[in-house]
Every structure is written in structure tokens, then in C-alpha cells.
N, C-alpha and C positions, 0 to 999 in steps of 0.2 A: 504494500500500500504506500503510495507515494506521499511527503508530509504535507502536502496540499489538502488532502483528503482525509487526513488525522486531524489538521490544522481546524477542517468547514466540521469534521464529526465533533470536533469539542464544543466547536463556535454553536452551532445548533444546539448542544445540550446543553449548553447555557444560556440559551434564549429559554427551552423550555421547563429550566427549572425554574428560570424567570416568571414566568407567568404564573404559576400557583401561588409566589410570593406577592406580585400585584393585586392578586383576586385578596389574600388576605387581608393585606392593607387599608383596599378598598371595598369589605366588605361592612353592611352591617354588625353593629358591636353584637348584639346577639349570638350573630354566625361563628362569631371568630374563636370561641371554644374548640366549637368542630374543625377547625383546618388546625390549629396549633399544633397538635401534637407530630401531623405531617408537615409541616411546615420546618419546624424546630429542628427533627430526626432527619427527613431526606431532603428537602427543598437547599434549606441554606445550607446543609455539608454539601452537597451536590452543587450548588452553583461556587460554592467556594472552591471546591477541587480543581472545578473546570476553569475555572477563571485563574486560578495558580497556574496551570496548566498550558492556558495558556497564554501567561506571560513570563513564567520560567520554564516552561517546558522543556527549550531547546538545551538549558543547561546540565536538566536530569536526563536528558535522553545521552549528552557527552557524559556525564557521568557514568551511567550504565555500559553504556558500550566502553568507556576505557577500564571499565570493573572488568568485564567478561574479556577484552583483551588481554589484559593482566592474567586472568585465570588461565586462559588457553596458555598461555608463553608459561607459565608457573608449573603449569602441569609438564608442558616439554621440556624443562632444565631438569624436573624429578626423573623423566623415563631415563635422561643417559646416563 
């Protein structure tokens, strides 16, 4: 998958964790018992993720690949 297409899957799923946080916002006070507790658990960990994601993204993705770099080479100096 090319990072274009990683880039537009994040960007989308933080528009749509966005929205159920709008609707609470702007909902009657009444209502708003009923969304909290999804709101609280998945809405804003999930738009927080993706919004980390992506604006450090590109840093943890160098990160991991110079991690599993290291591994591969670490394992070939133990074979010889």
C-alpha cells in the first residue's frame, strides 16, 4: 500500500471519529448521557490516534523500520 493511501485511510478516520464528537457537542443536554460513555472510550482515543498519526506518523514508521533493520543485521552477526 503506497503512503498516499495510508496517509487518505487515516485522514478519513478522523473525519469520522469527528462526527460523533460534533453530534455530542451539539446535542440536547438531555441526550448527552447517552453518547458519553462512546464518546469518552472510542470517539476521542480514536480521533486522537489518528491525528498523532498523522502528524508524527512519518517519524514512527523510521522508527520501526530502523528497529527491524537492526534486528535482521543483529541476527546475521549471531549466525557467523
Amino acid at each position: 500500500m503506497n503512503e498516499a493511501t495510508k496517509r487518505s485511510i487515516f485522514r478519513w478516520m478522523h473525519i469520522v471519529f469527528a462526527i460523533p464528537i460534533v453530534g455530542y457537542i451539539y446535542s440536547p443536554f438531555e441526550r448527552i448521557p447517552d453518547y458519553a460513555p462512546a464518546t469518552r472510550l472510542v470517539f476521542v482515543p480514536g480521533i486522537v490516534l489518528s491525528g498523532l498519526w498523522l502528524w508524527k506518523g512519518h517519524v514512527l514508521r523510521r522508527l520501526i523500520s530502523k528497529r527491524s533493520a537492526d534486528g535482521a543485521n543483529y541476527g546475521d552477526r549471531n549466525s557467523n
